[in-house]
C-alpha positions in Angstrom: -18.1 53.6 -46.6 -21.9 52.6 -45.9 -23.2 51.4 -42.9 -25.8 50.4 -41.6 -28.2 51.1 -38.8 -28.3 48.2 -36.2 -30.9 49.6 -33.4 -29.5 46.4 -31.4 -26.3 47.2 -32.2 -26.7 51.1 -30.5 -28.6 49.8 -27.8 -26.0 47.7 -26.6 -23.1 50.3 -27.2 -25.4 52.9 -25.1 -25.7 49.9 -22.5 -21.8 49.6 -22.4 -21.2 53.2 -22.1 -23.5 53.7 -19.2 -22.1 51.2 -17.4 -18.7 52.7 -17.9 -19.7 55.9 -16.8 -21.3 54.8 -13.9 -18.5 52.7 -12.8 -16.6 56.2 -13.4 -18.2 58.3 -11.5 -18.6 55.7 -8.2 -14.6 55.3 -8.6 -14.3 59.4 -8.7 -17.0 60.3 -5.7 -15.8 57.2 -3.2 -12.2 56.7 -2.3 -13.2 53.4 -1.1 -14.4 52.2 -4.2 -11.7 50.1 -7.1 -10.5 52.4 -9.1 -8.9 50.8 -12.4 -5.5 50.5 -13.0 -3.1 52.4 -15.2 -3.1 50.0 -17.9 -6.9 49.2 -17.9 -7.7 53.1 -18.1 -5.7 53.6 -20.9 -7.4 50.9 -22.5 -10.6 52.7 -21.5 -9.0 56.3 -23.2 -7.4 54.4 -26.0 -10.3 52.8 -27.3 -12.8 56.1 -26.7 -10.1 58.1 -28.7 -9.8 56.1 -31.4 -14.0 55.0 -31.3 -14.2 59.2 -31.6 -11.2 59.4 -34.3 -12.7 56.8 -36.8 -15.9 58.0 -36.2 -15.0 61.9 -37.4 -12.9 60.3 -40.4 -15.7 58.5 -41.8 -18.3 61.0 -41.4 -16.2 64.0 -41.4 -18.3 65.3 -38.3 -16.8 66.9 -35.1 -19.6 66.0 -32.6 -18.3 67.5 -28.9 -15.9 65.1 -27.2 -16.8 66.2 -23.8 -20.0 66.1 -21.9 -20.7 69.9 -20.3 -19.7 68.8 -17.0 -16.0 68.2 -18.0 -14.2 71.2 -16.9 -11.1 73.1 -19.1 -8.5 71.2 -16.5 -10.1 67.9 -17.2 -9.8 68.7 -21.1 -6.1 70.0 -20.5 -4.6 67.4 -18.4 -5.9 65.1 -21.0 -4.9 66.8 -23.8 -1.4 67.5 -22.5 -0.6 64.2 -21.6 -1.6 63.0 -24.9 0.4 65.0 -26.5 3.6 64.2 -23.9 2.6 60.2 -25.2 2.6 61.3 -28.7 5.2 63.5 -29.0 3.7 66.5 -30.3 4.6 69.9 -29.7 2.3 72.9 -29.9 3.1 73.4 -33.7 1.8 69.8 -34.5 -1.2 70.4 -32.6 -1.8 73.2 -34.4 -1.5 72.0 -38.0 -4.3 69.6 -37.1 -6.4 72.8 -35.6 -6.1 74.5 -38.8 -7.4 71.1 -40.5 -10.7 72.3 -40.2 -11.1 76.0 -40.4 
């Protein structure tokens, strides 16, 4: 599928994300702050996971998920309950890691 390039278009998607993170981290670093409910996070996670699936599937690129800051028990408490959710076991997971060695 073609697509085009929409400098607009990024701009505003870099806005959206920014102001995301930011709420984020303030929610992270203050306990007085809102943080979001359960449904409205995984909203958030849903639509980041899928915006990063579609992505790969249409231009067969990996780009890193994570930022450098995210630490390996960020990644696996993610990953773990994504996979509870899903109801994959280690030897599903791994069929989809050999997709693309």
């Amino acid at each position: 599928m073609a697509t085009t390039h929409d400098p607009g278009h990024e701009q505003a998607a870099a806005q959206v994300v920014d102001a995301f993170v930011s709420l984020a981290d303030e929610s992270r670093r203050r306990a007085d702050t809102a943080i979001p409910s359960d449904d409205d996070l995984a909203r958030a996670v849903t639509a980041a996971v899928r915006l990063y699936a579609d992505r790969a599937e249409q231009t067969g690129q990996h780009p890193a998920p994570l930022t450098p800051d995210a630490t390996a028990t960020d990644a696996i408490v993610a990953v773990a309950e994504m996979m509870r959710f899903a109801d994959l076991n280690a030897f599903d997971v791994n069929m989809w890691l050999s997709r693309r060695a």
